[in-house]
N, C-alpha and C positions, 0 to 999 in steps of 0.2 A: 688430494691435490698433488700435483706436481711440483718437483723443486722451482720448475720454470713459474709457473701459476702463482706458488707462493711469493718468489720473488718481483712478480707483475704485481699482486695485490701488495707490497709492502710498499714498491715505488711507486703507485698508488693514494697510497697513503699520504707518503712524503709529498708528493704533489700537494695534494689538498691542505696541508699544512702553508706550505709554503704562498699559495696561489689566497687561501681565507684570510691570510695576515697582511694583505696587501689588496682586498675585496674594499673598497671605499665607495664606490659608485652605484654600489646598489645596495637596497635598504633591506639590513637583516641583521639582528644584536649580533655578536662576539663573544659575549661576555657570559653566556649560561654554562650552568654543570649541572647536567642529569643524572649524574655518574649511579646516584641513590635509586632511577628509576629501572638500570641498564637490565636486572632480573626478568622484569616484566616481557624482555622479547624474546621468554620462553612458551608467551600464551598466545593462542589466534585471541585476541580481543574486538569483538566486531558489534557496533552500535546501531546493530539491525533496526528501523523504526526510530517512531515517534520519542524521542529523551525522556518524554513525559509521561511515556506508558511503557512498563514495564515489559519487553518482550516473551518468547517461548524459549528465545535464547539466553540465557542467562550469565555466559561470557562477556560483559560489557561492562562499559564505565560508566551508566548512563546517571547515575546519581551525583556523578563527579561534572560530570558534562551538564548537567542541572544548577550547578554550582557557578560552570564557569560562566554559563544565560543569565543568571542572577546577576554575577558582579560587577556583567557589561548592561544589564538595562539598568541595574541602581549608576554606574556613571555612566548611561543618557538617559538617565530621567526619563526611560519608559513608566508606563502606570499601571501602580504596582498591582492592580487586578486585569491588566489585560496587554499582557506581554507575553513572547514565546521568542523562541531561539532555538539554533542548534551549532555545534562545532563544525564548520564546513574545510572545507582541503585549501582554502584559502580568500583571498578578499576578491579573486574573478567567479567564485561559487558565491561568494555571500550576492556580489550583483547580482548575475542570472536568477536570485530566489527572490532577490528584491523587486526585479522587473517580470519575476513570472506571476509574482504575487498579485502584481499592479493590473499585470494583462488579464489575469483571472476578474479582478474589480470592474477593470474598466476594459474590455474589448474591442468597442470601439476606438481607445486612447491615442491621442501623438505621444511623442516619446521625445524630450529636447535634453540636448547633453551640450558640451561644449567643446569647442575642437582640440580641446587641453586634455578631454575624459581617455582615462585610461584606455585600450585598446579590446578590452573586456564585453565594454560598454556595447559596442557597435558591433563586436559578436554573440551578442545576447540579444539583440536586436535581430540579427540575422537568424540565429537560431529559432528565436520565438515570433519570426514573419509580421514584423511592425513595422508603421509608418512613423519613420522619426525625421527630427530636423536638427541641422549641428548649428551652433550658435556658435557666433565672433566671438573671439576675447581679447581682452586688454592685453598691453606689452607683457603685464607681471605674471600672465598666465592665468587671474581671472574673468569668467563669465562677462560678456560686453551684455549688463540688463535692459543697454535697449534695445539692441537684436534681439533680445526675448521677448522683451515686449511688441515689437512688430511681428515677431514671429507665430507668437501665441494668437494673436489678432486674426491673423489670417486661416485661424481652424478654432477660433472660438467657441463655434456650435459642437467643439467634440472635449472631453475629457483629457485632460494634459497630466502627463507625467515627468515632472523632471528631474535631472540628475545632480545634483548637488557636489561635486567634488570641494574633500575636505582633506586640501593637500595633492593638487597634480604632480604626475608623475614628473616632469623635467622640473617645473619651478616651485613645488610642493604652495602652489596658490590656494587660499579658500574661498570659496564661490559664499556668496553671504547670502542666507536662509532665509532673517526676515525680508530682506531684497524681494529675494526670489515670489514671495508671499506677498508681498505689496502688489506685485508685477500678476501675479493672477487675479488676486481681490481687483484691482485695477481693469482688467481684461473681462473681468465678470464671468471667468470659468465657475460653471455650478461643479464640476467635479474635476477633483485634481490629487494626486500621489508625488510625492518628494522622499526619492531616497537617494541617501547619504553615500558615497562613495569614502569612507575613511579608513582604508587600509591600513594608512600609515601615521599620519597626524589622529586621530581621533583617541586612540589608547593615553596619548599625553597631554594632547590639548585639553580633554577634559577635566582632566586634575590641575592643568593651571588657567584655568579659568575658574571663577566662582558660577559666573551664570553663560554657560558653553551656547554660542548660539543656533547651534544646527541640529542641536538633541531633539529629542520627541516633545520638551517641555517647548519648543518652539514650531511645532508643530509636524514634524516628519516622523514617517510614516515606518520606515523602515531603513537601516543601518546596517552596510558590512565594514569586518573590523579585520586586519590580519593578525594573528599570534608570533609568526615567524618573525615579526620585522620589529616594533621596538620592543615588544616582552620579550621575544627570545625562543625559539626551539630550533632541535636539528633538523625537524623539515616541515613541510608548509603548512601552514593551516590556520585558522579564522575565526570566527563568530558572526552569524546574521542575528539580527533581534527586531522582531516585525511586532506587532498589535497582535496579540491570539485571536481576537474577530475577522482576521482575516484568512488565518491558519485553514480555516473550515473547506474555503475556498476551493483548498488544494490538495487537503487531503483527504485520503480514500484508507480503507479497513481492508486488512488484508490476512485474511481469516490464520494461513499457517504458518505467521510466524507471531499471532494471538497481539497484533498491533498496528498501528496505522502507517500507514505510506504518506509521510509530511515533509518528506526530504528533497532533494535532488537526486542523490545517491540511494539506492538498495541498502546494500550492506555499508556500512562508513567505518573510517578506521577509529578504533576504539582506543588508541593509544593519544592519539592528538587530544582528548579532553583530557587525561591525566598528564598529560606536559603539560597544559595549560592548567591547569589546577594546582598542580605544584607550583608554577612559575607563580602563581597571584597570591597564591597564598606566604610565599618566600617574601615577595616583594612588596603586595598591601598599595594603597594608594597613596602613603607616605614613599614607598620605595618608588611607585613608576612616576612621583615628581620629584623626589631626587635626581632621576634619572632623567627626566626633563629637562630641570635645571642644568646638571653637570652637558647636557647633551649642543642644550642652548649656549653656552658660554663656550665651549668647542669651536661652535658653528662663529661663534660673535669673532674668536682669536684668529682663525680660518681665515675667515674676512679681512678682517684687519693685517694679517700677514701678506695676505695677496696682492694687498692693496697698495700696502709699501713699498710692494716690490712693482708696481706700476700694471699689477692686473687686475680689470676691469671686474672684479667680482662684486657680486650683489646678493640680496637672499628677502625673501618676504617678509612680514613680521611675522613672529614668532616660529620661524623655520628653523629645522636644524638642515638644509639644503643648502651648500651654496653653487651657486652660477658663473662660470667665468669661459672665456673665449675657448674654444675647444683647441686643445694640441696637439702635436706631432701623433701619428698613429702608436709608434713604441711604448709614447708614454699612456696614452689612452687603453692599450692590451696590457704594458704591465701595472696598472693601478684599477684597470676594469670601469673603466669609467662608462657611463651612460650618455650621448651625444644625440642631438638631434638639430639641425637649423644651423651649425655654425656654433653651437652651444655647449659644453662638456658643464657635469655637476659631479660634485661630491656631497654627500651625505653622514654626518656626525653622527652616528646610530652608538648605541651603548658598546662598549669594548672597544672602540677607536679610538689610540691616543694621541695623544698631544706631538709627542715623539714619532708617532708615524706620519701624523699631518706636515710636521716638521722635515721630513726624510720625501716625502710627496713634494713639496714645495721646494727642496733643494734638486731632485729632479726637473723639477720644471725649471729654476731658473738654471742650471745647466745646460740645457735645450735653447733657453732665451740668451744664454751669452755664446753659444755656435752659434746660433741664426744670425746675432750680431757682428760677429769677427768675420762674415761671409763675404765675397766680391758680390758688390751691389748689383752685378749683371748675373750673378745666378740665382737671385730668389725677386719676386715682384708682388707685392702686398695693393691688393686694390680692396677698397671697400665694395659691397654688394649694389650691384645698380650702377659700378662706372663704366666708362667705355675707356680701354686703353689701345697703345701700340707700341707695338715689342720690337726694337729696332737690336741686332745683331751688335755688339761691340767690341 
């Protein structure tokens, strides 16, 4: 390398230091150290096949990656003789396996998500050529169930699939499972698939809940989960965890590499199950509800700061998301905030402290006492839906 290239890669560096310390609006820990695993990216590690069947290739983590399907079906209460998973590149691959699975079941099926579902959802749809319907939702960003239930209504005579979000992406909302199940028993669909969209709320809600309501023990079908966002790694990655009776479905035998084709991916990175292996095992289900907890009381302070200071913030129950009127463009690039509607959020994820939420909020309201000191003729604040006129003064 060049002394130029070196010095490109170092300010590089610094960037990314600077720009992750100030990362609030999108969901992804802070707080890991791999530092023990950094040797490992001396090896191609590639998790060729089925987890569950030992490849030709034997460069892989696939016993660890076994491990880490285990310790997400024991917290969703999949059952314990007819469960499968694999570590996927993140919670938009756990979808598409969730929905290919479903498509494989039911071929004929509709597909209902809600206009809150991640962005994942509706190109999984497109990629896998299905007839779906977007369902209304409430202010808070949950599923409106009686759009679904009129909605379901009207294609009764076919197999229903629907999507469950567990924590939408702006208002981190949870769509309610037995609802949703009422709403088809109700409709007298003879065949229906529920999978779980829980990218991000699922890894925590389940440990603060006794009896979690969107798990398998409540009747769904199949669940993606991300690793990057509140356990933690340096880059993305996931867990699906489906019924093994439906596994068969999907996958095919693939003589030369002596294992089955059950994935999405070919070859899959073999390094994302041992960061996620280490991460559960460091941390245990006492650690990722510590981590809930401290995450929740963040999000509660958050709130309540914002609130004092006369901004409209709000949050679901049991979110670490909070919601408040979106701001000036500067502040929204330098804090990376996530906006949509008129709406800017920040997200309490592990590693974000107190002190920076603190530092975020004195920016803001230094933004809200300019706009105040302002001549009342250069800025005009209308609510959405008014009709005004701007007279010249």
């Amino acid at each position: 390398m060049t002394v130029k290239e070196v010095e490109r890669l170092q300010r590089y560096k610094d960037l990314l230091a600077e720009r992750s310390s100030n990362a609030i609006g999108y969901p992804f820990a802070l707080d890991f150290d791999f530092s023990e695993l950094h040797t490992l990216f001396q090896y191609h590690i590639n998790n060729v096949g089925d987890p569950y069947i030992e490849s030709n290739y034997d460069v892989n983590s696939h016993s660890m990656e076994r491990e880490v399907v285990e310790f997400f079906a024991d917290l969703f209460r999949a059952p314990k003789h007819n469960r499968w998973g694999y570590v996927t590149s993140g919670g938009s691959e756990g979808n598409l396996y969730g929905l290919y699975v479903a498509r494989e079941l039911y071929p004929e099926a509709v597909i209902y998500y809600s206009a809150a579902t991640h962005y994942s959802i509706s190109k999984s749809i497109r990629l896998l050529n299905m007839p779906s319907c977007m369902i209304r939702i409430q202010p808070n960003g949950e599923m409106d169930y009686k759009d679904l239930e009129e909605s379901i209504k009207r294609y009764s005579n076919r197999p229903a699939i629907v999507v469950a979000n567990i924590g939408t992406t702006m208002t981190e909302a949870k769509d309610d499972v037995p609802t949703i199940r009422s709403v088809l028993q109700k409709a007298a669909v003879k065949s229906h698939y529920i999978h779980c969209d829980a990218a991000l709320s699922g890894s925590y809600l389940a440990v603060l809940e006794e009896e979690p309501q969107f798990d398998f023990a409540n009747g769904v079908d199949s669940i993606a989960c991300s690793g990057h966002k509140f356990i933690g790694s340096p880059f993305p990655c996931g867990v699906v965890v489906i019924k093994d009776q439906y596994k068969e479905r999907v996958s095919k035998p693939v003589s030369y590499i002596g294992s089955f084709d059950s994935t999405i991916a070919g070859s899959r990175n073999g390094h994302s199950p041992v960061f996620m292996w280490y991460a559960i095992k460091q941390q245990g289900r006492e650690g990722l509800l510590r981590r809930a907890l401290e995450c929740l009381s963040l999000a509660e302070y958050t709130q309540r700061r914002l609130q004092e200071h006369g901004i409209a913030a709000w949050r679901n129950e049991k979110a670490i998301t909070v919601v408040f009127p979106k701001p000036s463009a500067s502040i929204c690039r330098k804090w990376q905030l996530a906006t949509n509607a008129g709406q800017a959020h920040l997200i309490c994820m592990p590693g974000i402290s107190q002190q920076r939420i603190d530092d975020f909020i004195e920016d803001l309201l230094k933004e809200t006492s300019l706009i105040a000191r302002e001549p009342t003729h250069s800025r005009v604040f209308v609510k959405p839906g008014d009709s005004i006129m701007i007279t010249q003064l």
